[in-house]
C-alpha positions as CSV (number, residue, x, y, z in Angstrom):
1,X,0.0,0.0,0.0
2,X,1.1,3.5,-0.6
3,X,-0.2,6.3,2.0
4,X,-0.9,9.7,0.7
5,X,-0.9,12.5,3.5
6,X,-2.5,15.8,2.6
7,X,-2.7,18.4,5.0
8,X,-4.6,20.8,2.7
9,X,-7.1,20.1,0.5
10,X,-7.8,22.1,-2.1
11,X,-11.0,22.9,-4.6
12,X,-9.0,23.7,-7.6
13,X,-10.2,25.8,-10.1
14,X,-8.5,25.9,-13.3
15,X,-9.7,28.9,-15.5
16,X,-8.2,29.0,-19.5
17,X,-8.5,32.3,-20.9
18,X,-7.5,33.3,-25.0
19,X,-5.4,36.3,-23.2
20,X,-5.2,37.3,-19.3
21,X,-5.5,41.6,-19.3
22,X,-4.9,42.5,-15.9
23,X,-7.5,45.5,-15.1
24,X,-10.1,44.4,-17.8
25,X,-12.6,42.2,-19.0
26,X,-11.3,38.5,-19.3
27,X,-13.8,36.0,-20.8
28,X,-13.5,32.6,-19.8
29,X,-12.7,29.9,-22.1
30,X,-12.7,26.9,-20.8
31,X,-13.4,25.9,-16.7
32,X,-12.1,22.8,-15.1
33,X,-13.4,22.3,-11.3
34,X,-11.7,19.3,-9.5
35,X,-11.2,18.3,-5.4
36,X,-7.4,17.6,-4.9
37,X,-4.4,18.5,-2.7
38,X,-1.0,17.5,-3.8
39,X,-1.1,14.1,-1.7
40,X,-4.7,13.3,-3.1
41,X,-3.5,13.9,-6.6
42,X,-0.5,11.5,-5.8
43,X,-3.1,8.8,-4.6
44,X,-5.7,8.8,-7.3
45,X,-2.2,8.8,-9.6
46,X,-1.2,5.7,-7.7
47,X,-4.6,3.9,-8.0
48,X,-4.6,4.7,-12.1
49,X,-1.6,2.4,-12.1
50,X,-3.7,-0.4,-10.7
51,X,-2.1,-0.1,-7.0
52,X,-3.0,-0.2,-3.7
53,X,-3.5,3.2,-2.8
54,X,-4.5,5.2,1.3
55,X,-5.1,8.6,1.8
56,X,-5.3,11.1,4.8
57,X,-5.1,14.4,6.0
58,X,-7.3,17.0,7.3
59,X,-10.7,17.4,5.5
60,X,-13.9,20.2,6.2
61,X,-17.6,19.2,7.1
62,X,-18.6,22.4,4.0
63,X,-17.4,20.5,1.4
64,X,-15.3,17.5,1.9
65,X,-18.0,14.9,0.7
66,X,-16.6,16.1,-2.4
67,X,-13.1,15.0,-2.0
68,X,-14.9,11.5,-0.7
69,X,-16.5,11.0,-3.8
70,X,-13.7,12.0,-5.9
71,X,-11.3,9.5,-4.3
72,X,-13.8,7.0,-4.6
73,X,-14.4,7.2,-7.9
74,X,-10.7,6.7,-8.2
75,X,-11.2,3.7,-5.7
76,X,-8.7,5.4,-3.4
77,X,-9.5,4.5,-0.2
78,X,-9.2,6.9,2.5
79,X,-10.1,8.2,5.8
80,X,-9.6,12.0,7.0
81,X,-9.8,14.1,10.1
82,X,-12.5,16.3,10.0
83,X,-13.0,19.9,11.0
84,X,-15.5,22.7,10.6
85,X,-15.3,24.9,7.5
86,X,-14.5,24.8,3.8
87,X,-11.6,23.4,2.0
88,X,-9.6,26.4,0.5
89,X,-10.4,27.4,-3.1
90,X,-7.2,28.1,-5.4
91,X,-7.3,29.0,-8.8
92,X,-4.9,28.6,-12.0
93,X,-5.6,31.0,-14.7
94,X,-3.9,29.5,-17.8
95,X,-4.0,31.8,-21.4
96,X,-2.8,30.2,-24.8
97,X,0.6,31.1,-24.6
98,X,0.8,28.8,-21.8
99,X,1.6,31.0,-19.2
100,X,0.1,30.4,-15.8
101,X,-1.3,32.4,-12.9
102,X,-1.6,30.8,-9.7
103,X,-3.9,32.6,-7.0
104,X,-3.9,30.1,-3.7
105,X,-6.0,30.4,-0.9
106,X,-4.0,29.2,2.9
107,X,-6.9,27.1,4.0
108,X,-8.9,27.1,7.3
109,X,-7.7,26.7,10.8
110,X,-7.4,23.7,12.7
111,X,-7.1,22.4,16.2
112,X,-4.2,21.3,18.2
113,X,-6.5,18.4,19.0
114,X,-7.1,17.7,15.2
115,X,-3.6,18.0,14.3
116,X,-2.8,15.4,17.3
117,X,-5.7,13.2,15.8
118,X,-4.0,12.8,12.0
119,X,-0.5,12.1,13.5
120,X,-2.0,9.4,15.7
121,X,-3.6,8.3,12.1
122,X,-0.3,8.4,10.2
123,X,1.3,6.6,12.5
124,X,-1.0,3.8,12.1
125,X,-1.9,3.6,8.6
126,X,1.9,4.1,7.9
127,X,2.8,0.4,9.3
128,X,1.3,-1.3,6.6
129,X,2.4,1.1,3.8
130,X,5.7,0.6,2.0
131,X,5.7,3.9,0.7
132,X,4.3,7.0,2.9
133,X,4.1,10.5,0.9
134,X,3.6,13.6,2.8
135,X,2.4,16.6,-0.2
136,X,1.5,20.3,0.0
137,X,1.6,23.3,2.3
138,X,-0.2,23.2,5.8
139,X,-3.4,24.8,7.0
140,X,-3.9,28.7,8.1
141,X,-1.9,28.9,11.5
142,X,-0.4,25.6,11.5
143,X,3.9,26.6,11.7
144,X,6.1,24.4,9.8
145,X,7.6,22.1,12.6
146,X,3.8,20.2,12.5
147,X,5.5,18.8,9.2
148,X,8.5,17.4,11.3
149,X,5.9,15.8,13.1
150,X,4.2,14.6,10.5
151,X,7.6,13.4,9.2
152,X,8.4,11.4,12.9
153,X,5.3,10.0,12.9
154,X,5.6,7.8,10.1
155,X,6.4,4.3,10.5
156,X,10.5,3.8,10.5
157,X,9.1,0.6,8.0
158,X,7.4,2.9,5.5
159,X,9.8,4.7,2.9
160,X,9.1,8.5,3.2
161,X,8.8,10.9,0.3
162,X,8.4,14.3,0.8
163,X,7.1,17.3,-1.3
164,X,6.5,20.7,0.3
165,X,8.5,24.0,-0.3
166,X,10.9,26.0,2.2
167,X,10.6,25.9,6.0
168,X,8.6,23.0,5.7
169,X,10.7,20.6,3.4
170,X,13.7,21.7,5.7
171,X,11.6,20.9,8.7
172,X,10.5,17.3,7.7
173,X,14.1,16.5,6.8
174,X,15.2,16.9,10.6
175,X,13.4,13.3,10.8
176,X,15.3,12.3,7.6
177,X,13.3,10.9,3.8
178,X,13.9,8.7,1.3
179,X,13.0,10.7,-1.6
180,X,12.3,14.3,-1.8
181,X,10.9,16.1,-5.1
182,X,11.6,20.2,-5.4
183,X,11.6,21.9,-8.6
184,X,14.5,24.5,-10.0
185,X,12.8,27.1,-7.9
186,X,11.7,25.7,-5.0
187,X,15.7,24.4,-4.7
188,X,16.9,28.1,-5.5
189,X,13.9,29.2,-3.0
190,X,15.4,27.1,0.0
191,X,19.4,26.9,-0.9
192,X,19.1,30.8,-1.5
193,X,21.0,30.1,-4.8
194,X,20.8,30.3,-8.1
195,X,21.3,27.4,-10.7
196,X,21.8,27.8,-14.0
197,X,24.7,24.4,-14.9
198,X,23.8,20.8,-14.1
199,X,26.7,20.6,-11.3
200,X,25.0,23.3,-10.0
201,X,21.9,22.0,-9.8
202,X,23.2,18.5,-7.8
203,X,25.4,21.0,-5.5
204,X,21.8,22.2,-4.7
205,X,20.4,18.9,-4.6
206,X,23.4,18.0,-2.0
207,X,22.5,20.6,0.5
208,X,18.7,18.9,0.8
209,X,20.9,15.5,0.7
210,X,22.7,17.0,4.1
211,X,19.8,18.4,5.4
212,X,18.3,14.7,5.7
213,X,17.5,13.3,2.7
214,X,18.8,9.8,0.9
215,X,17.7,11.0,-2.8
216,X,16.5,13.8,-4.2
217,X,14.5,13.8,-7.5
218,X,14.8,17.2,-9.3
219,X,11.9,18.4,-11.8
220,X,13.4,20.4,-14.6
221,X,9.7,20.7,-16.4
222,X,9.7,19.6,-20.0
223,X,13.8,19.3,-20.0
224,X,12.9,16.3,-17.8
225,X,14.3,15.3,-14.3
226,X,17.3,14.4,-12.3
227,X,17.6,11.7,-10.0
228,X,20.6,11.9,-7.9
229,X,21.9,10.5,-4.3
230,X,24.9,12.9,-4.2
231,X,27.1,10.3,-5.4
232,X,25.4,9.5,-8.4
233,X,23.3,11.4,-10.5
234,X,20.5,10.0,-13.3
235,X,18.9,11.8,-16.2
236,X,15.6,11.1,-17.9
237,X,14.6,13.7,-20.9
238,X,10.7,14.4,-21.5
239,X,8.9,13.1,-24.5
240,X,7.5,16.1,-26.5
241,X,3.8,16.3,-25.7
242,X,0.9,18.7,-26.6
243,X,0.6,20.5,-23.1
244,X,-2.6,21.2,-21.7
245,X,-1.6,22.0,-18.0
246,X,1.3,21.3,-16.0
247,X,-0.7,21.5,-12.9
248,X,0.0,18.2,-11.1
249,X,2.2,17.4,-13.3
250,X,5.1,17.0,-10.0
251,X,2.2,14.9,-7.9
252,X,1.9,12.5,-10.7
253,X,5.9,11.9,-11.0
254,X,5.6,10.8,-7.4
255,X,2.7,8.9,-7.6
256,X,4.8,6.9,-10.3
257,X,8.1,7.2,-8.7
258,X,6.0,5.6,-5.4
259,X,4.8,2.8,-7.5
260,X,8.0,1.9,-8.2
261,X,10.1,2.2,-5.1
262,X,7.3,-0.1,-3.4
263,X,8.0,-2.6,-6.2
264,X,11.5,-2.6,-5.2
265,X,12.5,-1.3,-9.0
266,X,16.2,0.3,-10.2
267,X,16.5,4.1,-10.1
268,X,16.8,4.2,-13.5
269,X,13.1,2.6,-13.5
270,X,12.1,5.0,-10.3
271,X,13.2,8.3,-12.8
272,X,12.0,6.7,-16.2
273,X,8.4,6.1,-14.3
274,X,8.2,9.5,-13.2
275,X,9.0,11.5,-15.8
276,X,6.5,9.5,-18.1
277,X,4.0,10.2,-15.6
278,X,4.5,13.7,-15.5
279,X,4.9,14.0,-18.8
280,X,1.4,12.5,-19.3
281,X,-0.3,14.5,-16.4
282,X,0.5,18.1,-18.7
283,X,-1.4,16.4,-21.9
284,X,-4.8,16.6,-19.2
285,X,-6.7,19.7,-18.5
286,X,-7.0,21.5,-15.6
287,X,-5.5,19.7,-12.4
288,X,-6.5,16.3,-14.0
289,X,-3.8,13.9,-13.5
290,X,-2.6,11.3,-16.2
291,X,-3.9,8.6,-17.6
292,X,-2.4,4.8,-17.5
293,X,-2.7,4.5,-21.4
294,X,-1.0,7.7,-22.2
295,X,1.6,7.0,-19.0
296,X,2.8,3.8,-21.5
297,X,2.8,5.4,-24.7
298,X,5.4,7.8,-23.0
299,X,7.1,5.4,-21.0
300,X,8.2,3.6,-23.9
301,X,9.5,6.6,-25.9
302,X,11.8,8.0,-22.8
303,X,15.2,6.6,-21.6
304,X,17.5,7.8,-18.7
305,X,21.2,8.1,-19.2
306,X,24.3,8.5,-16.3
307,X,25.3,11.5,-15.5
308,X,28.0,10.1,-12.8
């Protein structure tokens, strides 16, 4: 089984526009509406390849039976913690040159006694999963040690991944991960540095290697990915795709790369998975992730080579 942990939900609300004009009339285009979180889209990406698949977190009475349904319809099972309010609302404005706008809501509160609650939970479900993957930012009011927490509470068993961004990545890692998954600038964001060379880029991937974790798996976007464990580096090129959104396109590389740590594979296989998944998840609209079919097409056409 692979656990997802998702400590904030999100309605995401992908909006394509012909041309954004900030301070005028936009028209909308095209409107894709779908109940996610970076560790639910890693679990419904998990069960699309036909595995096992948990998730958690913290869910809201407003409009979580929406998330529910949506991961059943995946046949993700799950079970949350629940607490009054509404799920946050964020919103990715997308015109046809491909450019992006991101608007992100922080979420609603929750209580020490709710936060207690999903550790207790991780800690259980985490004993029978071989891969647990803790994804996305934290509630409104919740500081970044709760994702150290999060990150001891996980059963020593259970392979960790990690993917959040700054204080929290650097806050988990105190507890140590198997895999963690920043993009070029979410590295430059916590190393402070800029990266513009590969051997720069694994310097920066070394620093989250000292900070606690075993490997780190670096998105380049359509250049592809790095897989590297300081001492050796992999490097998978992306297949040329149409792209539709690149919106999950990170939470389904780790639902891939999960799939096949759990199955015991090669890193070369772990890297050559995710970047096919990835790859796949920008051909789908909105935050949808990729589909199995188009996962294989893509798989077959990609290789990885050695870097050292």
């Amino acid at each position: 089984m692979i656990l997802s942990v998702c400590p904030n939900p999100s309605v995401d609300c992908t909006i394509e526009l012909d041309t954004l004009r900030a301070g005028a009339l936009n028209r909308i285009e095209n409107k894709v509406i779908t109940y996610s979180g970076k560790a639910l889209n890693v679990a419904i990406g998990v069960a699309r390849l036909g595995y096992d698949s948990f998730a958690t977190g913290f869910m809201f009475d407003d409009n979580g039976k929406m998330f529910v349904h949506a991961l059943d319809d995946e046949r993700v099972k799950n079970t949350f913690v629940w607490s009054k309010g509404s799920a946050r609302t964020n919103y990715k404005i997308v015109d046809k040159r491909s450019m992006m706008t991101e608007i992100n809501d922080k979420g609603e509160p929750v209580s020490d006694k709710k936060q207690a609650e999903l550790l207790s939970i991780v800690s259980e479900l985490s004993k029978s999963a071989g891969v647990t993957v803790i994804s996305g930012s934290l509630p409104a009011g919740i500081s970044a040690e709760y994702y150290k927490k999060l990150s001891e509470s996980v059963n020593p068993s259970s392979k960790k991944i990690i993917d959040t961004t700054g204080d929290n990545m650097l806050e988990a890692l105190k507890c140590g991960a198997y895999m963690v998954k920043p993009n070029i600038e979410e590295l430059q964001n916590i190393t402070g540095e800029q990266y513009t060379t590969v051997d720069g880029m694994i310097e920066g991937c070394r620093r989250l290697i000292k900070a606690g974790a075993e490997n780190v798996m670096l998105s380049l976007g359509r250049k592809g990915a790095i897989l590297t464990d300081g001492d050796s580096a992999l490097f998978c090129k992306s297949a040329s795709v149409a792209v539709n959104s690149t919106v999950g396109a990170g939470d389904g590389m780790i639902a891939a790369a999960s799939v096949m740590i759990e199955l015991g594979a090669s890193r070369e296989e772990i890297l050559r998975s995710a970047v096919a998944a990835g790859t796949a998840s920008v051909t789908t609209p909105g935050t949808n992730l990729f589909y199995r079919d188009k996962y294989h097409e893509i798989y077959d056409k990609i290789s990885v080579e050695k870097l050292f």
